[in-house]
C-alpha positions as CSV (number, residue, x, y, z in Angstrom):
1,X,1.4,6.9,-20.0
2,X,-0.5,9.9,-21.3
3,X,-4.5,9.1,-22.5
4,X,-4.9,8.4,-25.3
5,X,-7.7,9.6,-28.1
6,X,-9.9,7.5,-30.7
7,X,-7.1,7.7,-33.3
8,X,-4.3,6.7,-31.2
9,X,-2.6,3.6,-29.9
10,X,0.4,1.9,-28.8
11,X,2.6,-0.2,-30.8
12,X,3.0,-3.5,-29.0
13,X,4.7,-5.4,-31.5
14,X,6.4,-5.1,-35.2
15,X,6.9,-7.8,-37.4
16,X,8.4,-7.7,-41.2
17,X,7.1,-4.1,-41.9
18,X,3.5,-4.5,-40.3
19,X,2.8,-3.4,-36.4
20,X,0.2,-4.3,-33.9
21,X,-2.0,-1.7,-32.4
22,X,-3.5,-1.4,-28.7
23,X,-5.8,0.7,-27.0
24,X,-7.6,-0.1,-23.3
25,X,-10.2,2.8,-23.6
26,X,-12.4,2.7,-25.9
27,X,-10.8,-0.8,-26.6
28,X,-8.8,-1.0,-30.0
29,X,-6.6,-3.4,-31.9
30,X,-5.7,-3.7,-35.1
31,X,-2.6,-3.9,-37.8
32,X,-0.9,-1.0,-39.8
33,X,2.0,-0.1,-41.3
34,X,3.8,3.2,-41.3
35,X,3.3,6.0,-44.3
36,X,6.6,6.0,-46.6
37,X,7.6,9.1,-45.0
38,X,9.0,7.1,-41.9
39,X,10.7,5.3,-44.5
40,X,12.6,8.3,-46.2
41,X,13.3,9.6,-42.7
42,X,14.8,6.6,-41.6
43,X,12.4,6.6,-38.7
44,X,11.5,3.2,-37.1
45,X,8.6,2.6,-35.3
46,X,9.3,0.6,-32.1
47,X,6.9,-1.1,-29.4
48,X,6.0,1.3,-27.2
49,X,5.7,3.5,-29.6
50,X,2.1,6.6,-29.1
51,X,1.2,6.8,-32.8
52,X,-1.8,8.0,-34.7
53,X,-3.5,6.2,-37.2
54,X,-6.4,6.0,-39.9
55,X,-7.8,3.6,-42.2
56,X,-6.4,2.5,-45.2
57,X,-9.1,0.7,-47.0
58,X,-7.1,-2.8,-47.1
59,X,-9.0,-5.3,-45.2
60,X,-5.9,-7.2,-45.0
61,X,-3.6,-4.8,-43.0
62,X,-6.5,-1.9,-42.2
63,X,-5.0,0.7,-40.9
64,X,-2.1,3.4,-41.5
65,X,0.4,4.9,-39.2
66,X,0.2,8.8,-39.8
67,X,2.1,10.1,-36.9
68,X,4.5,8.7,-34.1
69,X,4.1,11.2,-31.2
70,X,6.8,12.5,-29.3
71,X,9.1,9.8,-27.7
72,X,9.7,10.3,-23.5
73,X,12.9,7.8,-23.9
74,X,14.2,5.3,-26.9
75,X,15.7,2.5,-26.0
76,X,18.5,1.1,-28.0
77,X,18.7,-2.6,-26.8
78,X,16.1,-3.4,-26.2
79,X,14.7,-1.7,-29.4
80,X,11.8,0.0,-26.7
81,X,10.3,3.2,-26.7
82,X,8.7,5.1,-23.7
83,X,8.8,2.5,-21.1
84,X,7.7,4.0,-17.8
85,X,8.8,2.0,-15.2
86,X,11.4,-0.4,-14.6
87,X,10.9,-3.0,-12.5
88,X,14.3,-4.8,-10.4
89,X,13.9,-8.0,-9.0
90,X,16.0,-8.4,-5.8
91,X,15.9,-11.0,-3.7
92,X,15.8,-10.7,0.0
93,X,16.9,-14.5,0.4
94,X,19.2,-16.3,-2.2
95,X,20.5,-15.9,-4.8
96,X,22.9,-13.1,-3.2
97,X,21.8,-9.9,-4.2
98,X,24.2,-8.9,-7.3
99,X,24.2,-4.6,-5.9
100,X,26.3,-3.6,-8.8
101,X,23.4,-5.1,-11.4
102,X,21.3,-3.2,-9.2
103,X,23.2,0.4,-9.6
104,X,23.7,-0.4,-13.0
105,X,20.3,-0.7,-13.7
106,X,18.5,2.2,-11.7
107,X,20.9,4.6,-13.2
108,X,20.1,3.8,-16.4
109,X,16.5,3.9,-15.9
110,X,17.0,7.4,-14.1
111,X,18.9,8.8,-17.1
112,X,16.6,7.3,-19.5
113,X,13.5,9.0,-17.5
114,X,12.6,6.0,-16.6
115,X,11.2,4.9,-13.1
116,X,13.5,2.4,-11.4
117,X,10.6,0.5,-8.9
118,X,13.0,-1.9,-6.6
119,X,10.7,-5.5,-6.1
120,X,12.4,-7.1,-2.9
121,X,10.8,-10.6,-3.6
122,X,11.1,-13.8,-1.0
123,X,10.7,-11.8,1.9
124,X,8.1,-14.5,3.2
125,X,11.3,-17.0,3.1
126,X,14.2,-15.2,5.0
127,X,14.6,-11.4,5.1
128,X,18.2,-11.8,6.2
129,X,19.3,-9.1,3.0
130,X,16.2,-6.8,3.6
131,X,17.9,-4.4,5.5
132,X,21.5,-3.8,3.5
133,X,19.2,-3.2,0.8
134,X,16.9,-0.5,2.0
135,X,20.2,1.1,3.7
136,X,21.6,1.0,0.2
137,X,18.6,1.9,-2.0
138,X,16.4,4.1,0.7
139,X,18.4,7.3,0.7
140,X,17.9,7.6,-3.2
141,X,14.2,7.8,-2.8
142,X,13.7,4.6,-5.1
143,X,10.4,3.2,-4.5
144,X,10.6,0.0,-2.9
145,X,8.0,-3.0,-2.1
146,X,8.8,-6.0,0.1
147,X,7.1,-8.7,-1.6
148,X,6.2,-12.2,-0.2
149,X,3.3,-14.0,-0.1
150,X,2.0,-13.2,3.1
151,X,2.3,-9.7,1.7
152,X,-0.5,-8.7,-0.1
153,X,-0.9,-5.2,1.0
154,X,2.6,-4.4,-0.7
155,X,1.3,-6.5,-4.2
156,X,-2.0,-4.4,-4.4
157,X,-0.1,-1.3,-3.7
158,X,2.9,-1.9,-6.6
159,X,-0.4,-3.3,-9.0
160,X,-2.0,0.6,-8.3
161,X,1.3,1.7,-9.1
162,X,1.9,0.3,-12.4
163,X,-2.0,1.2,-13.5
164,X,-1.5,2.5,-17.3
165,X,2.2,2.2,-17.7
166,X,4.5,0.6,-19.7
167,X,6.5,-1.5,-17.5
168,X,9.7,-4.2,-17.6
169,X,11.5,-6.3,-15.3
170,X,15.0,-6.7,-14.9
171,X,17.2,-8.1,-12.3
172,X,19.4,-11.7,-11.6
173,X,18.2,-15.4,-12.4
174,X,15.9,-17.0,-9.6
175,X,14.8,-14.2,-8.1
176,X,11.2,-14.7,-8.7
177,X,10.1,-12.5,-12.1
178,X,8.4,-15.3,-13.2
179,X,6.2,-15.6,-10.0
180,X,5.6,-11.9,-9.4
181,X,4.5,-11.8,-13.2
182,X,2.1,-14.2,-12.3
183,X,0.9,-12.8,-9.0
184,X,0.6,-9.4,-11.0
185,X,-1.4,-9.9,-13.5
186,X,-2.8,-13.6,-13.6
187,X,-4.5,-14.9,-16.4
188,X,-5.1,-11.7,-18.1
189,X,-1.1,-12.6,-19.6
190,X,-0.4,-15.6,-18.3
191,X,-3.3,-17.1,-21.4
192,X,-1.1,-15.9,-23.8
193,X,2.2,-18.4,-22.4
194,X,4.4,-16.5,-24.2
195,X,5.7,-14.1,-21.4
196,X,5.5,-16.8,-19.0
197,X,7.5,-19.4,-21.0
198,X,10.0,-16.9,-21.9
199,X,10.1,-15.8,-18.0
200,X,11.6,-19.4,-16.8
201,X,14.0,-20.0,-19.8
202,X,17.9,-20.1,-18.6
203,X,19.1,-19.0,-22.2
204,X,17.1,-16.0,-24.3
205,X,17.1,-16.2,-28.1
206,X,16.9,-13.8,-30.4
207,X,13.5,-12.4,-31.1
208,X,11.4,-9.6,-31.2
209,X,10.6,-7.6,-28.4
210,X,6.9,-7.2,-27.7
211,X,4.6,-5.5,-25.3
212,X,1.7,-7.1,-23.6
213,X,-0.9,-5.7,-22.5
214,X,-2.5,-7.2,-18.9
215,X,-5.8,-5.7,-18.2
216,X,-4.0,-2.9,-16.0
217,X,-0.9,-1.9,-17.6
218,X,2.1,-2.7,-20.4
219,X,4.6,-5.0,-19.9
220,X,7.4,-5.6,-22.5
221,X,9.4,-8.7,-22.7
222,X,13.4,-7.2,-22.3
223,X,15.6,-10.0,-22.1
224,X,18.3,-7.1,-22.6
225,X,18.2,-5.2,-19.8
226,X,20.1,-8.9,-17.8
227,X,22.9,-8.2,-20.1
228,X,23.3,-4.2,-19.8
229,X,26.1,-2.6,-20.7
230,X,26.4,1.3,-19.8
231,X,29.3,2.4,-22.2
232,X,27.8,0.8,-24.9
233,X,24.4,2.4,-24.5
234,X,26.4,5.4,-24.9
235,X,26.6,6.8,-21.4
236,X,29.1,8.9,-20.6
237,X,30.8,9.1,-16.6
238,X,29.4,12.6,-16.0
239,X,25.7,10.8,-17.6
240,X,26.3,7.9,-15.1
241,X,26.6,10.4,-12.0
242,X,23.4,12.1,-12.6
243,X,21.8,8.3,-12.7
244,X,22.7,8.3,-8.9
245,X,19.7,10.8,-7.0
246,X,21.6,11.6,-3.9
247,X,24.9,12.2,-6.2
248,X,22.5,14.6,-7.7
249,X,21.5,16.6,-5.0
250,X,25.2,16.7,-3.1
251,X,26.9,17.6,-6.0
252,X,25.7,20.8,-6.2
253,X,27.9,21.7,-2.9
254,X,30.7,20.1,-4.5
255,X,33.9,22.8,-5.3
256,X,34.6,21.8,-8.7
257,X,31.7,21.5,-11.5
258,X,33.1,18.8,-13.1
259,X,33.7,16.8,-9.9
260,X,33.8,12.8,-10.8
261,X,33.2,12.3,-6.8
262,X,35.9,9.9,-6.8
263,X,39.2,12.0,-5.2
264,X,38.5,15.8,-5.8
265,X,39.1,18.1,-2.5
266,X,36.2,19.6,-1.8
267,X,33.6,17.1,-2.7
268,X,30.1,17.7,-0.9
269,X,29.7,13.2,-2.1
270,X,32.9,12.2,-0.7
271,X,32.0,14.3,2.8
272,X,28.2,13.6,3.0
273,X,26.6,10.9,6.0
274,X,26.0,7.4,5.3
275,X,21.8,8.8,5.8
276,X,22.9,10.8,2.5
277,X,24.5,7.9,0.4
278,X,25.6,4.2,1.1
279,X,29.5,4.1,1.7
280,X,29.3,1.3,0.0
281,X,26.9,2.2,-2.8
282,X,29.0,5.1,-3.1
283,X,32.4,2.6,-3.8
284,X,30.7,1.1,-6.4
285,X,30.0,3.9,-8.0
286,X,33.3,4.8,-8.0
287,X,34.1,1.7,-9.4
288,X,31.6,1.5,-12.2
289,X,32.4,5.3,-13.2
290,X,36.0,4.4,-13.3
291,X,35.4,1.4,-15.9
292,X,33.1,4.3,-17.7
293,X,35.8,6.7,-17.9
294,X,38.1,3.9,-18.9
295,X,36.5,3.0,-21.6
296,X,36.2,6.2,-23.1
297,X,39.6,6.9,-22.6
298,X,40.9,4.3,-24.6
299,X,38.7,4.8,-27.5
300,X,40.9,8.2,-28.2
């Protein structure tokens, strides 16, 4: 996240018209609402949200949102703007990693320009699934941290990581989100017992999505990212290749541009080494593009 000046923050929450303001450095907090121009352009301001503000002269909301600055991604549900990193829970014990959750997810963040960080959690319990997923996740350059709790090397490392940004987690029930928000970033959110309540519920209700901020970094509350469902984010097949790195870089060799990497002669995807993609990461691709294309298909 870029740093920000004396008359800017980030939007961490918005509730009936008013929004809650956020800055580390020089610290700053406070409540606005937006100038009626967002109002006749239809433009919503959403947490995450870089803004500029001044002061309005009411001592009950004091401050004005002049400006929203330009948006790296929008998110559509979650309602999110400019989230930097995405953060997958995997576990390398139980429950059984879920790989096409997994895909789903990192794609999306790539096409979104967001980072997709892959947390391998339980690793101090049984590392039996440790290496399917690096083989799987490794050759797409995905950073990934084996976390456990006689691992704190790899939990210093990912808290350097994460220094400024806004960040989210996503990934399956039990793998640990709840502890590894904990570990993270301690009291400094835990206090609030929001996040963490919300973290060990079985069933999300509907709410508003806020950002907290934890001493070091952002992290937004996304119960929709468990739920995720490409084709009605909008994501085309030829969007959900170019959410797969090393289909990125191989498909530039392929014969055809429009290749879909799923039959084609000539494919640089379907020829490359299991060191260049996953054989099996590669099926379900081919899998989830299908359902993509499917879709699409039957909408016409």
């Amino acid at each position: 996240m870029k740093k920000l000046t004396t008359n800017q923050a980030v939007i961490v929450k918005g509730i009936a018209g008013q929004y809650y303001l956020h800055r580390y450095e020089p610290y700053f907090e406070g409540v606005a609402v937006p100038r009626g121009i967002f109002r006749k352009k239809k433009t919503i301001p959403l947490p995450g949200d870089l803004i500029e503000y001044s002061a309005s002269g009411d001592p009950d909301i004091p401050y004005v949102i002049e400006k929203i600055l330009p948006r790296k991604n929008e998110l559509k549900r979650p309602p999110l703007a400019n989230l930097d990193i995405l953060l997958i829970t995997v576990s390398a014990s139980l429950p059984v990693p879920d790989f096409y959750l997994v895909d789903r997810l990192t794609a999306y963040a790539e096409i979104l320009q967001i980072t997709p960080f892959i947390l391998l959690t339980k690793t101090d319990i049984d590392d039996s699934n440790v290496s399917e997923i690096l083989n799987n996740y490794c050759p797409a350059g995905f950073p990934i941290y084996q976390l456990g709790f006689d691992n704190e090397t790899e939990l210093l490392r990912l808290k350097e990581d994460i220094k400024g940004e806004i960040v989210a987690f996503a990934g399956q029930s039990g793998v640990g989100k709840s502890t590894y928000l904990n570990l993270l970033f301690g009291d400094s959110l835990m206090e609030t017992g929001e996040l963490s309540n919300k973290a060990g519920r079985g069933k999300q209700t509907t709410r508003h999505i806020e950002l907290f901020p934890t001493g070091i970094s952002y992290v937004a509350d996304t119960p929709g990212f468990q739920t995720i469902n490409l084709a009605e984010s909008g994501i085309t097949g030829s969007q959900f290749a170019d959410g797969y790195p090393e289909i990125k870089r191989l498909a530039a060799k392929c014969r055809f541009n429009n290749c879909t990497h799923i039959q084609e002669p000539g494919c640089a995807v379907l020829a490359a080494d299991p060191e260049q993609i996953h054989p099996e990461r590669l099926r379900r691709y081919q899998f989830l593009r299908g359902e993509l294309d499917s879709f699409y298909d039957n909408m016409y």
